[in-house]
LUMMAR-930362 format. One record per residue: x, y, z of N, C-alpha, C in turn; residue number from 1. Coordinates in steps of 0.1 Angstrom, whole numbers, plus 2048, in hexadecimal, padded with zeros to 3 digits. Example, Ala and Ser with C-alpha at 12.3 -4.5 7.8 and 13.67 -1.06 7.14 Angstrom:
<rs>
+-----+-----+-----+-----+-----+-----+-----+-----+-----+-----+
!  nx !  ny !  nz ! cax ! cay ! caz !  cx !  cy !  cz !  nr !
+-----+-----+-----+-----+-----+-----+-----+-----+-----+-----+
! 884 ! 7C7 ! 84E ! 87B ! 7D3 ! 84E ! 884 ! 7DF ! 84E !   1 !
! 880 ! 7EA ! 847 ! 889 ! 7F5 ! 847 ! 881 ! 800 ! 84F !   2 !
+-----+-----+-----+-----+-----+-----+-----+-----+-----+-----+
</rs>
This chain:
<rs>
+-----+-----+-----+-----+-----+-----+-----+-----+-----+-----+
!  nx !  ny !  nz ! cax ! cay ! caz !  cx !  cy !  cz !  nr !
+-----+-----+-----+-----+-----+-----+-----+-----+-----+-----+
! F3A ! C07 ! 7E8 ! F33 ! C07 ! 7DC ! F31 ! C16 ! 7D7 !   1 !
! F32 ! C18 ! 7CE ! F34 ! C28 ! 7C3 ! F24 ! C29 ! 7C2 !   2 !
! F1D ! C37 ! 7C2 ! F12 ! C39 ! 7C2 ! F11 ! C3B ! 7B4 !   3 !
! F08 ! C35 ! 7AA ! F08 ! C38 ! 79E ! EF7 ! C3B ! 79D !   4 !
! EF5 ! C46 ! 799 ! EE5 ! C45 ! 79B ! EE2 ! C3F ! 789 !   5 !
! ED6 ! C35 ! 785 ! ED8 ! C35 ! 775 ! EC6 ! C33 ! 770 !   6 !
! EC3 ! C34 ! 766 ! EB6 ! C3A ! 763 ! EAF ! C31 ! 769 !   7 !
! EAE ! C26 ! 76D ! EA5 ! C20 ! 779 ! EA2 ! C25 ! 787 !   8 !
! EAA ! C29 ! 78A ! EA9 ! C32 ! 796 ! EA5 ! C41 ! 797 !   9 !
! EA9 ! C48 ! 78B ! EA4 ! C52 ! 787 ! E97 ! C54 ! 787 !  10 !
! E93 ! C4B ! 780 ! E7F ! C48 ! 77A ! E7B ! C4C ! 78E !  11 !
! E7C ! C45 ! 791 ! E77 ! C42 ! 79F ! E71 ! C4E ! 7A5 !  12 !
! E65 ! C4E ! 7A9 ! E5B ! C58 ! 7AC ! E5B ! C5C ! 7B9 !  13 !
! E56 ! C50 ! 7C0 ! E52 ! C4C ! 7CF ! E58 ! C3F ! 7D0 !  14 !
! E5C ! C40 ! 7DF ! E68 ! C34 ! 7E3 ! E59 ! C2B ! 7E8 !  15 !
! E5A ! C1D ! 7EA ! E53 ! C10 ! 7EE ! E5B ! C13 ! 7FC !  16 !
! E52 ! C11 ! 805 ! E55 ! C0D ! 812 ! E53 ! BFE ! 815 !  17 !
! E5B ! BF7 ! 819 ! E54 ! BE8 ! 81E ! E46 ! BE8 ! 82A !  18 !
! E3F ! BDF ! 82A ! E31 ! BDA ! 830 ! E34 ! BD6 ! 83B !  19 !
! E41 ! BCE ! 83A ! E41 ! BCA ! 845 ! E55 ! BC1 ! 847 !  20 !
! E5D ! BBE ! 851 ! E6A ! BBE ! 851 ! E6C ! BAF ! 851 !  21 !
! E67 ! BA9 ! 843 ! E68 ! B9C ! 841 ! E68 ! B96 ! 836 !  22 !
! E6D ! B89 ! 82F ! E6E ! B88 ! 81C ! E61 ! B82 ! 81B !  23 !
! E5A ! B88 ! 817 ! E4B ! B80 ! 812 ! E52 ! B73 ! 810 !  24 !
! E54 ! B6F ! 804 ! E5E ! B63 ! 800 ! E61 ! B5B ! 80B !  25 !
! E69 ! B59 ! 813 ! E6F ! B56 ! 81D ! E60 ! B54 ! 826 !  26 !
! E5A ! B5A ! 82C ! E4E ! B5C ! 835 ! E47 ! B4B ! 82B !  27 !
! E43 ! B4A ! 820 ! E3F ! B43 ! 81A ! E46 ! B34 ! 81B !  28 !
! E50 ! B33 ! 81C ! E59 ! B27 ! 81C ! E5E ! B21 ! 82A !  29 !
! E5F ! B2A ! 830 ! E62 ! B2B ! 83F ! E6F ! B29 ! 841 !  30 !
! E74 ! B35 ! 833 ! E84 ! B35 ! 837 ! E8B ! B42 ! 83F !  31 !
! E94 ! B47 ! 840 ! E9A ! B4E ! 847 ! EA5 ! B58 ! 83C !  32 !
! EA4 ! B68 ! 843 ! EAB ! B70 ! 839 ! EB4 ! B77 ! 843 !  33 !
! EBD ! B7D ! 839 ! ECA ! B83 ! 841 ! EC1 ! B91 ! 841 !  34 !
! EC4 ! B99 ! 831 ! EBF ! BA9 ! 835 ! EB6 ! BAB ! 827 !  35 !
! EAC ! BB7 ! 82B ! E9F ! BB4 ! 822 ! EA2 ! BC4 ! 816 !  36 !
! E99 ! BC0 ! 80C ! E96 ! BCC ! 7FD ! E8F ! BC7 ! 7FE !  37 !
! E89 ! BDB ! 7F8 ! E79 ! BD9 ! 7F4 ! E7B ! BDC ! 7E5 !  38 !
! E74 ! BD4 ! 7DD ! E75 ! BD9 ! 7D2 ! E6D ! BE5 ! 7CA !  39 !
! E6E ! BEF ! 7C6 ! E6A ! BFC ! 7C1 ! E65 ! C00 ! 7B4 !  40 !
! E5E ! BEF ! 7AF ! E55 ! BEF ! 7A8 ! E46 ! BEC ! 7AE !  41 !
! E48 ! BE0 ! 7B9 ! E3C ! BD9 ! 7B9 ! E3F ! BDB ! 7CB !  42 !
! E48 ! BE0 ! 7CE ! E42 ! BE5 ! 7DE ! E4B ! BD2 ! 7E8 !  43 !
! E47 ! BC6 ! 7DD ! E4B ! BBC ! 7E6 ! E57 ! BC0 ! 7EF !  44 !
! E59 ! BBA ! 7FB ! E66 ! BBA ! 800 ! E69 ! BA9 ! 803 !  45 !
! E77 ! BA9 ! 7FE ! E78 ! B9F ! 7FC ! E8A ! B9D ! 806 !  46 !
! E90 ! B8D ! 804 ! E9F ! B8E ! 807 ! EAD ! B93 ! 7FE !  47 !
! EB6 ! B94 ! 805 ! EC1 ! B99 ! 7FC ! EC9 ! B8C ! 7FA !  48 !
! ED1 ! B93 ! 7F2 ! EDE ! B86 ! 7EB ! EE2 ! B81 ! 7F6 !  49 !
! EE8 ! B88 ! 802 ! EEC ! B82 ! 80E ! EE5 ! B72 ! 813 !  50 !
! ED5 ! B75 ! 810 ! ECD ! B66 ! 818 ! ECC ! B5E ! 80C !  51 !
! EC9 ! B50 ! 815 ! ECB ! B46 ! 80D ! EC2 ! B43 ! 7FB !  52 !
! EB9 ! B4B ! 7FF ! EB0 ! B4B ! 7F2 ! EB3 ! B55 ! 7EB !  53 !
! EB4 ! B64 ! 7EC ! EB8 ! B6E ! 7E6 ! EA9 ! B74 ! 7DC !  54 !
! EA3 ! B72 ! 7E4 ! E96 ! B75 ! 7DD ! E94 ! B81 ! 7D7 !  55 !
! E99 ! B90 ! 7D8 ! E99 ! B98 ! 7D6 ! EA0 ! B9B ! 7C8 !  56 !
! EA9 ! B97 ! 7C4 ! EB2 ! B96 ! 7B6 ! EAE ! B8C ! 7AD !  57 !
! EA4 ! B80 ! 7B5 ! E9D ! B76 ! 7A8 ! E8D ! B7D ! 7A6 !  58 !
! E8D ! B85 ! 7B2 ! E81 ! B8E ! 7AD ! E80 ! B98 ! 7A2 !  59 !
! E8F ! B9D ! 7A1 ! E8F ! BAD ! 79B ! E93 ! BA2 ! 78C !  60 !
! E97 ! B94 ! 78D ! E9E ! B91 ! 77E ! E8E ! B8A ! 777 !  61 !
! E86 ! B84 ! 782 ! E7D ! B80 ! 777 ! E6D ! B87 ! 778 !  62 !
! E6E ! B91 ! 77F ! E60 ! B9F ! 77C ! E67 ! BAB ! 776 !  63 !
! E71 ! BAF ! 773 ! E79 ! BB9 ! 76C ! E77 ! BC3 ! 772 !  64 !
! E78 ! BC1 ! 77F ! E78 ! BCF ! 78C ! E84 ! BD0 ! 793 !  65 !
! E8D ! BD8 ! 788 ! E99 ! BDB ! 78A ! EA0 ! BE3 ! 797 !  66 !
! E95 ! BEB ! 79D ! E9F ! BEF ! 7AA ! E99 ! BED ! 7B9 !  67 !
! E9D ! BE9 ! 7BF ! E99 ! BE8 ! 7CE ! EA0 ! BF1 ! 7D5 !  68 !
! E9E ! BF3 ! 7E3 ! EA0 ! BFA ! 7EF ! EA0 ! BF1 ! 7F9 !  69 !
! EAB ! BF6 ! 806 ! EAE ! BF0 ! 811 ! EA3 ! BF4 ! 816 !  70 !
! E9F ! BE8 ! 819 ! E95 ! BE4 ! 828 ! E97 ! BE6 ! 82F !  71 !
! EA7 ! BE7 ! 835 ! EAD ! BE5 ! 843 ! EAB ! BF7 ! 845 !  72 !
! EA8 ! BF2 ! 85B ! EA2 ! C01 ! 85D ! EB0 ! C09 ! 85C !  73 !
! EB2 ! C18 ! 85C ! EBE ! C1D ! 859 ! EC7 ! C20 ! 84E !  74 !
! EC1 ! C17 ! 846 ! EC8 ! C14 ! 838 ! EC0 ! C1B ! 82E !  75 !
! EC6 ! C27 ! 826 ! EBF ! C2C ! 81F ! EC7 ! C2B ! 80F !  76 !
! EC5 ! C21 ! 806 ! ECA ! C20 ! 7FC ! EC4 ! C19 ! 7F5 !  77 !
! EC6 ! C18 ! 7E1 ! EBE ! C15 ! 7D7 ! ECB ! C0A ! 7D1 !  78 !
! EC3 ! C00 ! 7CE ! ECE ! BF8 ! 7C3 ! EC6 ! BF4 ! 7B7 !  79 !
! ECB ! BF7 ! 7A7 ! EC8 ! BF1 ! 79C ! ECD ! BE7 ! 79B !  80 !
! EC3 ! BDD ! 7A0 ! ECC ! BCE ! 795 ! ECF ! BCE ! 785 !  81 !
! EC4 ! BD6 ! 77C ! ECB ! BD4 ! 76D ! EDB ! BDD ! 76A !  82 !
! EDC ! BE9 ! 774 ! EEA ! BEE ! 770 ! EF0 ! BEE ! 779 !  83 !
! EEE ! BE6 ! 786 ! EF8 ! BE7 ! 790 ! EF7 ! BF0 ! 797 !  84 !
! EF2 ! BFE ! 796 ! EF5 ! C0B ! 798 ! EED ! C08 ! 7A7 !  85 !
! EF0 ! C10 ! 7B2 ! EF1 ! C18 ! 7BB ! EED ! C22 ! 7C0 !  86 !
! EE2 ! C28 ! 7CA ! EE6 ! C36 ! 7CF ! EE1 ! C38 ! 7E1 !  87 !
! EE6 ! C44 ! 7E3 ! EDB ! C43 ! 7EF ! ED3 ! C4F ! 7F2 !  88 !
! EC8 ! C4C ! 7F8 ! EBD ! C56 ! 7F8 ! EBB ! C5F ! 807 !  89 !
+-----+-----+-----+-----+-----+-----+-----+-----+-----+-----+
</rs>
């Protein structure tokens, strides 16, 4: 994936760290996730498109909190869902 940084990621002040290494969502249903984002509006960490619910992309489409961060430890990167864009930190 091409690093595109784009003015949603730009804005971004201070990165959200996750609370804890699990999808609230999921934790609630008592479903299961592949790999987690935190989102970098409201801090939630939630799942990725990989797991079965995809919480994290129906989060950013219907609270309008366009970029998350890997959750996963080691992983240090930003994705815009509104532009697709990319980067890492």
């Amino acid at each position: 994936m091409k690093a595109t940084i784009c003015a949603h990621i730009q804005q971004l002040e201070e990165l959200k760290t996750p609370k804890a290494h699990a999808c609230e969502e999921c934790l609630k249903i008592g479903s299961h996730w592949v790999h987690l984002r935190t989102c970098q509006t409201c801090g939630a960490t939630l799942c990725c498109d990989s797991s079965p619910n995809r919480h994290a992309s129906r989060h950013a489409a219907a609270e309008n909190h366009p970029v998350a961060a890997s959750a996963e430890p080691g992983e240090r990167w930003l994705y815009c869902y509104v532009d697709e864009a990319y980067a890492e930190y």
